[in-house]
C-alpha positions in Angstrom: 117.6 187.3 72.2 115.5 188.5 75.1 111.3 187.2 75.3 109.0 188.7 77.1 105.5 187.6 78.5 102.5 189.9 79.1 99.3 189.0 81.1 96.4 190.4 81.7 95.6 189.9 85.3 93.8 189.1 87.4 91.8 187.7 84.2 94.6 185.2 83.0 96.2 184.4 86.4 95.7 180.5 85.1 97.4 181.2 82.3 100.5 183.4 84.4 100.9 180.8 86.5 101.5 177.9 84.1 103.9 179.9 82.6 105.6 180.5 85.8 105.5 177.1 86.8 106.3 175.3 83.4 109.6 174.0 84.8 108.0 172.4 87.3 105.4 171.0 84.8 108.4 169.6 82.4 109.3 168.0 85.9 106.3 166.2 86.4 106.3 165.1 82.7 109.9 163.8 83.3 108.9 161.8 86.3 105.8 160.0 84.5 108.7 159.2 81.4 111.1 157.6 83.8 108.6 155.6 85.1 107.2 154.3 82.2 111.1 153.7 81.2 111.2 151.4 84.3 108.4 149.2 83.2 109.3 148.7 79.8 112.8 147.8 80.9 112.2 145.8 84.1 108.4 144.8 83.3 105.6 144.6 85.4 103.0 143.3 87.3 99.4 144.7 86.1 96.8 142.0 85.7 95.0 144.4 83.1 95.2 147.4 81.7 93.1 149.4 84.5 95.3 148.2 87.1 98.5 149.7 85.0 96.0 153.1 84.1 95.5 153.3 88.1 98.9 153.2 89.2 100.4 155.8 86.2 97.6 157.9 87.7 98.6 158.0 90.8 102.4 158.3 90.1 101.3 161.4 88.3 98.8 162.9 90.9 101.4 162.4 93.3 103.9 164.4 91.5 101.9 166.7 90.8 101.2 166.9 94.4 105.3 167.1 95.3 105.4 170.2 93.6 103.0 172.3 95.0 100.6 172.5 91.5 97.1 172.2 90.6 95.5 170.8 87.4 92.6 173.9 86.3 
């Protein structure tokens, strides 16, 4: 089975890129997973919920970061 992918650019260049990039994407998804894994199995320290909404957003900024992408 063979798929191909057709964009129109440089209208959908978003759209080209996240497609080129979705590895990468599944990557930072995986991260954010194992690290929600962690603190179910090992607990943590949050005081509220902000302080856990904080930190998860910064895991994920920061891998996002790592790799290079950009949130459009």
């Amino acid at each position: 089975m063979k798929a191909t992918l057709s964009f129109e650019l440089p209208e959908e260049s978003v759209e080209h890129l996240d497609a080129l990039h979705g590895w990468e994407w599944k990557a930072v998804v995986s991260t954010l997973c194992e690290q929600l894994k962690l603190y179910a199995k090992h607990g943590h320290n949050f005081q509220d919920a902000d302080a856990c909404i904080d930190e998860l957003r910064t895991i994920l900024h920061a891998a996002i970061e790592d790799r290079g992408l950009f949130l459009a």
